[in-house]
C-alpha positions as CSV (number, residue, x, y, z in Angstrom):
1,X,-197.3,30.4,27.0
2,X,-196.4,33.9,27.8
3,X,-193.6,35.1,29.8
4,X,-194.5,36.1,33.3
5,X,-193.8,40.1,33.5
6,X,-191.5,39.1,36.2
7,X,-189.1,37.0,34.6
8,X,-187.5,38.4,32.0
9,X,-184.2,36.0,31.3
10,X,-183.4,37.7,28.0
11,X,-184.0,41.5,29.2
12,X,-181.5,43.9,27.4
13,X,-180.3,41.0,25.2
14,X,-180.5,42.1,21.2
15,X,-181.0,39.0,19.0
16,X,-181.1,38.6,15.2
17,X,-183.9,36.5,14.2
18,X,-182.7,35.4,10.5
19,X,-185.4,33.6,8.4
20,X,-185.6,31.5,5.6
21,X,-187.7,30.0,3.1
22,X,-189.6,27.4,4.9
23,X,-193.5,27.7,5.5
24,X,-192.4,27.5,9.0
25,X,-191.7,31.0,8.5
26,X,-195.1,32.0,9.2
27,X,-194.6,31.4,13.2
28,X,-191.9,34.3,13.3
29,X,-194.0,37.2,14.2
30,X,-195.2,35.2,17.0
31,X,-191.9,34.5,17.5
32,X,-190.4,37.8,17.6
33,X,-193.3,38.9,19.9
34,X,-192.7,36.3,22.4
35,X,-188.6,37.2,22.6
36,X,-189.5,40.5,22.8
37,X,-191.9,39.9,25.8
38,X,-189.0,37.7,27.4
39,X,-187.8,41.2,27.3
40,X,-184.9,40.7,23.9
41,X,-184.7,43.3,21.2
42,X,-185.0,41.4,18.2
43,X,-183.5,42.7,14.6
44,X,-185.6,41.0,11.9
45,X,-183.4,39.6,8.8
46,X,-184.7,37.3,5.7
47,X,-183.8,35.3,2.6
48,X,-185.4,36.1,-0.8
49,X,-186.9,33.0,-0.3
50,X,-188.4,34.1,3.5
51,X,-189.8,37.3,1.7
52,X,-192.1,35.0,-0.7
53,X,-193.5,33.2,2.2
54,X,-194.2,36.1,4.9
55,X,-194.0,39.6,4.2
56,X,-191.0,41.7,5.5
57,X,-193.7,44.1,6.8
58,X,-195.2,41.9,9.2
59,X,-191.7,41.3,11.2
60,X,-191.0,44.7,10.6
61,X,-194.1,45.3,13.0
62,X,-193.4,42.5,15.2
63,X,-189.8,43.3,15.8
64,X,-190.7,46.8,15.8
65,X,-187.2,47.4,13.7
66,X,-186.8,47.4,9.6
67,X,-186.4,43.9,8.5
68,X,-183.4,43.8,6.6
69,X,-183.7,41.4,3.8
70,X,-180.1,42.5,1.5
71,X,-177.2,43.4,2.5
72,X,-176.5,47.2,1.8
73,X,-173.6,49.8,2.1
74,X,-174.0,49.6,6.0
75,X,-172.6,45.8,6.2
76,X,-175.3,45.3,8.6
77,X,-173.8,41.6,8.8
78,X,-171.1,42.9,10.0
79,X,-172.5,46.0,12.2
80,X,-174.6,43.2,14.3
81,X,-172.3,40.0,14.0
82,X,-168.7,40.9,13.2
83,X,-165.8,41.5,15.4
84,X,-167.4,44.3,18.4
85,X,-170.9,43.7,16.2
86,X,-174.0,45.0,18.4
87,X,-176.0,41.6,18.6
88,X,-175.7,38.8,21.6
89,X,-177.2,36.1,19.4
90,X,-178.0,35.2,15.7
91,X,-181.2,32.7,16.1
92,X,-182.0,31.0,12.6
93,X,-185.5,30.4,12.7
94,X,-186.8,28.0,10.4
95,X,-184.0,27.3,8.8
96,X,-184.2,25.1,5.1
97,X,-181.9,22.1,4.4
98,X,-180.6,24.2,2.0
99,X,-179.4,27.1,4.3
100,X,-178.2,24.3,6.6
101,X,-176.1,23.0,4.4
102,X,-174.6,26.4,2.7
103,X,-173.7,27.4,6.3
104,X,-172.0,24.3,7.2
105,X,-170.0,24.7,3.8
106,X,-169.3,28.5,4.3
107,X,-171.7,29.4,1.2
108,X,-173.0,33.3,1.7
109,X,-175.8,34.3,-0.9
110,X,-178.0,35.1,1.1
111,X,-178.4,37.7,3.6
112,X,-178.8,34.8,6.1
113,X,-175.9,32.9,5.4
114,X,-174.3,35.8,5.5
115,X,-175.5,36.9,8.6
116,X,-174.1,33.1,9.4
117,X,-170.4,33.1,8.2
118,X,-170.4,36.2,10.0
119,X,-171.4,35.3,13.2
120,X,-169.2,31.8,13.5
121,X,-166.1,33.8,12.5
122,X,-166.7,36.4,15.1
123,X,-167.7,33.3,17.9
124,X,-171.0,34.9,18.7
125,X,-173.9,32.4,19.7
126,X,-175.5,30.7,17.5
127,X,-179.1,28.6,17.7
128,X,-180.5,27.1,14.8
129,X,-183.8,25.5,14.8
130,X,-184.6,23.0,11.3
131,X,-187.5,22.6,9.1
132,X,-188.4,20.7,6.1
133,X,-189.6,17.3,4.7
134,X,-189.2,14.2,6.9
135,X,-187.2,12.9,3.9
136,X,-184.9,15.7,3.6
137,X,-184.2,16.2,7.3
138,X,-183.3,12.3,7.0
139,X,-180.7,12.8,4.0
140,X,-177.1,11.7,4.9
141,X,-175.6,15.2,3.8
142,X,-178.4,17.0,5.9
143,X,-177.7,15.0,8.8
144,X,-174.1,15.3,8.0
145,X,-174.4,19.2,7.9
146,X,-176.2,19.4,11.2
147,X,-173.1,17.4,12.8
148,X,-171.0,19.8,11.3
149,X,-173.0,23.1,12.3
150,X,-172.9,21.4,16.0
151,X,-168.9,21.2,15.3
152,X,-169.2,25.1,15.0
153,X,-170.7,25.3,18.3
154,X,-173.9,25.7,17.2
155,X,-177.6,25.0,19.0
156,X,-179.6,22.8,16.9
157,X,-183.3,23.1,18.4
158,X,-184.3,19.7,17.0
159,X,-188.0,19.4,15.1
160,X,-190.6,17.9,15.8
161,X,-191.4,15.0,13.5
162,X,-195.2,14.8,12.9
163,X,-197.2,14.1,9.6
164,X,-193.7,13.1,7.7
165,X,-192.6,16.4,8.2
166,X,-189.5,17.5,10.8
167,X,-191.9,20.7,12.0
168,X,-189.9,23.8,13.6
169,X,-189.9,22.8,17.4
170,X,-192.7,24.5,19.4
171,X,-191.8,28.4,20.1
172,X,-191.3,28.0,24.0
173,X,-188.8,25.7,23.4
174,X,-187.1,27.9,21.1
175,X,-187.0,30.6,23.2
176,X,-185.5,28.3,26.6
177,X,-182.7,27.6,23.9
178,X,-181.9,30.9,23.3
179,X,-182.2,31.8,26.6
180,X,-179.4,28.5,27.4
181,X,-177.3,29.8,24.8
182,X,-176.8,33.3,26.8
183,X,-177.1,32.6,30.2
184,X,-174.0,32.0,32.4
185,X,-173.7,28.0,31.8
186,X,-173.2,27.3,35.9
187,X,-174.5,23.6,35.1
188,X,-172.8,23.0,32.3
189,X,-171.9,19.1,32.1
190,X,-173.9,18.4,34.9
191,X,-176.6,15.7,35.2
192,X,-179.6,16.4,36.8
193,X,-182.3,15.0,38.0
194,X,-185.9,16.4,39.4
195,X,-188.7,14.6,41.0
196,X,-191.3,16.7,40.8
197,X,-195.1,17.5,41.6
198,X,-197.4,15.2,43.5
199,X,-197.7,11.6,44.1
200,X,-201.2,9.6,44.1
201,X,-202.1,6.7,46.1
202,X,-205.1,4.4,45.3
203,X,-207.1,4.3,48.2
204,X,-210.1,2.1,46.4
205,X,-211.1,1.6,42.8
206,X,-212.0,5.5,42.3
207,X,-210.3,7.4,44.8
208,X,-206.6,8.7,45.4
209,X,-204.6,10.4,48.3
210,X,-202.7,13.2,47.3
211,X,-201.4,16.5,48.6
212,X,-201.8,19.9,46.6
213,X,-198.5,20.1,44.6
214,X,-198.6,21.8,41.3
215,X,-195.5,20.7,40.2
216,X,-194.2,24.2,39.2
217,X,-191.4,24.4,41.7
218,X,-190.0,21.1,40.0
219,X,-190.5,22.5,36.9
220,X,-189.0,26.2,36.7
221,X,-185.9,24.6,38.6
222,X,-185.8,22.0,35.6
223,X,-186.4,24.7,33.1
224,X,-183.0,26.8,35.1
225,X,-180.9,24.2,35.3
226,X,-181.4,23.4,31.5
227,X,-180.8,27.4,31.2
228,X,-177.5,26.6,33.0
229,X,-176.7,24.3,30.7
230,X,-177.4,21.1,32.2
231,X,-178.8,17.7,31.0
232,X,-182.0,17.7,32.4
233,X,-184.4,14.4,33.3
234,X,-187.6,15.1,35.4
235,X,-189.7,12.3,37.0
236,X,-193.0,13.4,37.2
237,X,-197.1,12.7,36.7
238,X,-197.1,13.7,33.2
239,X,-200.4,12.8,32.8
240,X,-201.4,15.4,34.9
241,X,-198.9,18.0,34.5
242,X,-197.8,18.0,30.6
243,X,-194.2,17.1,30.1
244,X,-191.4,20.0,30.8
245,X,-189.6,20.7,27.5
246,X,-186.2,20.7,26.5
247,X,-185.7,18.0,29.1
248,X,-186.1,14.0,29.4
249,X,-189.3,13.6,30.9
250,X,-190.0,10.2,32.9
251,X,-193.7,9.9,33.6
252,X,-194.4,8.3,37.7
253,X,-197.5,8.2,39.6
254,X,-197.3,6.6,42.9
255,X,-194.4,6.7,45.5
256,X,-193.2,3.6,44.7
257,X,-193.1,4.8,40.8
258,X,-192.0,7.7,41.6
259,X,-189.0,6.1,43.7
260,X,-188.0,3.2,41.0
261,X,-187.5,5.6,38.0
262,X,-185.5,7.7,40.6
263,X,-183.4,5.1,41.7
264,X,-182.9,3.7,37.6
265,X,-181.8,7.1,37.1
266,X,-179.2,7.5,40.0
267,X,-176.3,6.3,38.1
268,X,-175.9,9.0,35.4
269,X,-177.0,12.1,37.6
270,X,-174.5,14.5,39.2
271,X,-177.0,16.5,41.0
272,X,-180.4,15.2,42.6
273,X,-183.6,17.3,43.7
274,X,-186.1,15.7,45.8
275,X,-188.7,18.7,45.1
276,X,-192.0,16.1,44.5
277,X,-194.4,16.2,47.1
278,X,-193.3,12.5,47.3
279,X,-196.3,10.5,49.5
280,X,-195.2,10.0,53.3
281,X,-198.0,6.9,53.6
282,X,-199.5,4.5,51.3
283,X,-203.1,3.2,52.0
284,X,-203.6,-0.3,52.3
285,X,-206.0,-0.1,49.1
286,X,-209.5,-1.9,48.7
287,X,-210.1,-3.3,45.1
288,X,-213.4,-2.1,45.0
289,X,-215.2,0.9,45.6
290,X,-215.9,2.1,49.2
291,X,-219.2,2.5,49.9
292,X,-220.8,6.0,50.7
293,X,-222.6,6.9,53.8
294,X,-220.3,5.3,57.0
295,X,-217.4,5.9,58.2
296,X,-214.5,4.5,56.9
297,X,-210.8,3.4,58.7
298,X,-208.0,3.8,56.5
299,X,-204.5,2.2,57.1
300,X,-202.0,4.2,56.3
301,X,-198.4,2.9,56.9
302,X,-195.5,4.9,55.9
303,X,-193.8,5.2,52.4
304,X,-189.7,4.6,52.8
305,X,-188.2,7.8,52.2
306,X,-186.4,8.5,49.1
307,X,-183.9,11.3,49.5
308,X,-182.5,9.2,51.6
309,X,-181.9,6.2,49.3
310,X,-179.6,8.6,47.4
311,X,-177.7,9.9,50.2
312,X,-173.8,8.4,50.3
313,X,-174.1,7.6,46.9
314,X,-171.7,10.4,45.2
315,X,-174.4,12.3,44.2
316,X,-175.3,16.2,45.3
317,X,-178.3,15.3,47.3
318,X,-180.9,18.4,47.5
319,X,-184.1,18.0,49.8
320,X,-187.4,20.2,50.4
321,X,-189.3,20.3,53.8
322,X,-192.4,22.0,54.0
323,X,-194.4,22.4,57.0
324,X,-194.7,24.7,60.4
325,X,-191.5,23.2,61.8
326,X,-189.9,23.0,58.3
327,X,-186.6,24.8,59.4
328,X,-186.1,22.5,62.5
329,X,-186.3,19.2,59.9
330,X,-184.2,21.2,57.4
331,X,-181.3,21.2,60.2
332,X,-181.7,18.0,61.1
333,X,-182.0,16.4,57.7
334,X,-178.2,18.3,57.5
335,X,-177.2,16.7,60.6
336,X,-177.8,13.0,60.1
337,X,-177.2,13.0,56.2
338,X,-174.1,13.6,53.6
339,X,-177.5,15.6,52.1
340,X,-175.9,19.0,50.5
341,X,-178.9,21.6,51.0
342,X,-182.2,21.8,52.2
343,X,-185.3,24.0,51.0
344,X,-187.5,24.9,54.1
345,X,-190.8,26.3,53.3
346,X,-194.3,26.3,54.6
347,X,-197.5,25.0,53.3
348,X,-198.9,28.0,52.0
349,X,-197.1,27.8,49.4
350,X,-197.8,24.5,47.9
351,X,-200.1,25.0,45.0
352,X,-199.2,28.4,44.1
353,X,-197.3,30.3,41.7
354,X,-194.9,32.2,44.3
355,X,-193.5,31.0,47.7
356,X,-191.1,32.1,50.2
357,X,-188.3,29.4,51.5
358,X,-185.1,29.1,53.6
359,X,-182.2,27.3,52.3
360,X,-179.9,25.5,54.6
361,X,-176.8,24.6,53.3
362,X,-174.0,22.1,54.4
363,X,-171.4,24.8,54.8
364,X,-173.7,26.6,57.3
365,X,-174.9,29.2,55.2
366,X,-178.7,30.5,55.7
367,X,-180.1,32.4,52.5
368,X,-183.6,33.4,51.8
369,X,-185.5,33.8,48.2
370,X,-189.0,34.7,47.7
371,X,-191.4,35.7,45.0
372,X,-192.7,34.2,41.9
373,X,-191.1,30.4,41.2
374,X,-189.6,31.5,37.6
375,X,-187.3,34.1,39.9
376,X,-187.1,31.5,42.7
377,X,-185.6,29.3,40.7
378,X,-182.9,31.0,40.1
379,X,-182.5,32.4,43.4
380,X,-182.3,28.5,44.7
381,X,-179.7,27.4,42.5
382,X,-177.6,30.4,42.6
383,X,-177.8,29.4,46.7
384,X,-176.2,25.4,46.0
385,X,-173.8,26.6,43.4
């Protein structure tokens, strides 16, 4: 789950991890070591409560700073969250029901609520990620609170509900929302949607055609424009790629899957990005299994393209072409459609974790972005925007 060494969104970013008393608080030093290898330097701050779960010592090591765990002579409250205060974000992480609900009433007594007040008064970002009971996350005033916390302008990263418990969300997904929460919000209020990886087609009862899509380009541009602070719905195989977090995730296998959740879709999205390796031909299928040892005749007979179903349709249209003459399609998708920009790359780069493309856009403009797909991602959207 690690952060590639190249891609480091939250580099010289200083974030107070404030934990309470939930037994959730056992998954802070990993945590604190994953921020810190997202490159944030992450001040360590706990509740009594925190302190009689997990040791103050182990974050101290994690964070490599002294956990602070009451609030002394040097206000540190104030020194990291007030007015001109040091810190870029205070992430609460578990946080109780009951230190839910003393924040969204403006209760300090602890060094975390504290920590809180602080923080809202000054503006600062805030993310918040629950833990508790099933039944106590499900209690009117709880539920209430959280509304009321979101009213503050507060990130809620919600749980996950297993084993009638509302579990602290996975630690990735923490992380992408603190990484939302202090990145420039260039998507903000925008829909988008990504199709994304590769398609299969049945060619008899046990064999596919496919291409050699991996599905990480559609991915780290999900995972960016979420950072951006858009809503974010991916159309993909889940089966065979997992499902992206922090976004809606529609699972699609064929072409004409792939096509009719894309097309279901179209009405609520501001922004669309054709970046599946969406199939070109469909085999007339056999039912049953081809046998071995002759040669066989497939028809192929070609898929109706997509991107172009979306075209004149309000939305920002965003294509891929890959191939040796990827740059001449690129130009002429932009001639013959109302299709915003083009990604031009070559083949090479399918299946890997770094590529090199050309991005045509409709005002003429010619950019180029290479190197690992976390940067690329960025790179890409910073070239549409």
């Amino acid at each position: 789950m690690g952060c590639d060494s190249l891609m480091k969104p939250l580099e010289n970013k200083r974030i107070v991890l404030a934990v309470t008393g939930s037994i959730a608080a056992v998954d802070t030093v990993r945590l604190a070591h994953e921020l810190r290898r997202r490159g944030a330097e992450v001040i360590p701050v706990m509740s009594e409560a925190a302190c009689r779960i997990i040791s103050p010592d182990a974050l101290t090591y994690a964070c490599k700073t002294p956990c602070i765990t009451k609030i002394s002579g040097m206000v540190e409250h104030v020194l990291y969250c007030g007015e001109g205060g040091t810190a870029d974000l205070l992430l609460i992480a578990p946080s109780t029901a009951n230190t839910i609900s003393k924040i969204a009433a403006g209760i300090d007594d602890t060094p975390v609520t504290t920590f809180a007040t602080t923080a809202i008064g000054r503006g600062m970002p805030v993310v918040l990620a629950p833990a508790m009971h099933e039944s106590m996350y499900r209690h009117p005033a709880v539920k209430r609170n959280l509304e009321t916390l979101k009213s503050f302008g507060i990130a809620v990263v919600h749980p996950k509900m297993e084993e009638e418990k509302a579990k602290i969300a996975d630690i990735e997904t923490i992380c992408l929302y603190a990484e939302r929460a202090l990145a420039p919000q260039s998507l903000a209020g925008k829909r988008v949607l990504i199709s994304s990886g590769a398609c299969r087609e049945k060619v008899d009862s046990v064999r596919i055609l496919t291409t050699r899509s991996s599905g990480v380009m559609g991915r780290e541009l999900a995972l960016e424009a979420f950072r951006r602070g858009a809503e974010v719905t991916v159309v993909s195989n889940t089966s065979l790629y997992g499902n992206v977090p922090c976004v809606k995730n529609i699972p699609a296998v064929s072409a004409a899957d792939m096509a009719e959740a894309v097309l279901s879709e179209a009405e609520n999205t501001d922004i669309y990005v054709s970046a599946a390796a969406i199939s070109d031909f469909v085999p007339e299928a056999s039912a049953e299994k081809i046998h071995s040892g002759k040669t066989v005749t497939l028809t192929l007979n070609p898929a109706p393209k997509l991107i172009t179903r979306l075209c004149g349709r309000g939305i920002t249209v965003i294509g891929f072409k890959i191939g040796e003459d990827a740059e001449t399609a690129a130009q002429k998708l932009l001639r013959e459609t109302d299709i915003a920009a083009v990604f031009a790359n070559h083949p090479e780069t399918m299946g890997s974790s770094a590529g090199a493309y050309r991005i045509y856009t409709r005002d003429g403009r010619v950019t180029e972005a290479s190197g690992d797909k976390k940067e690329v991602a960025g790179k890409l959207w910073d070239a549409v925007l």
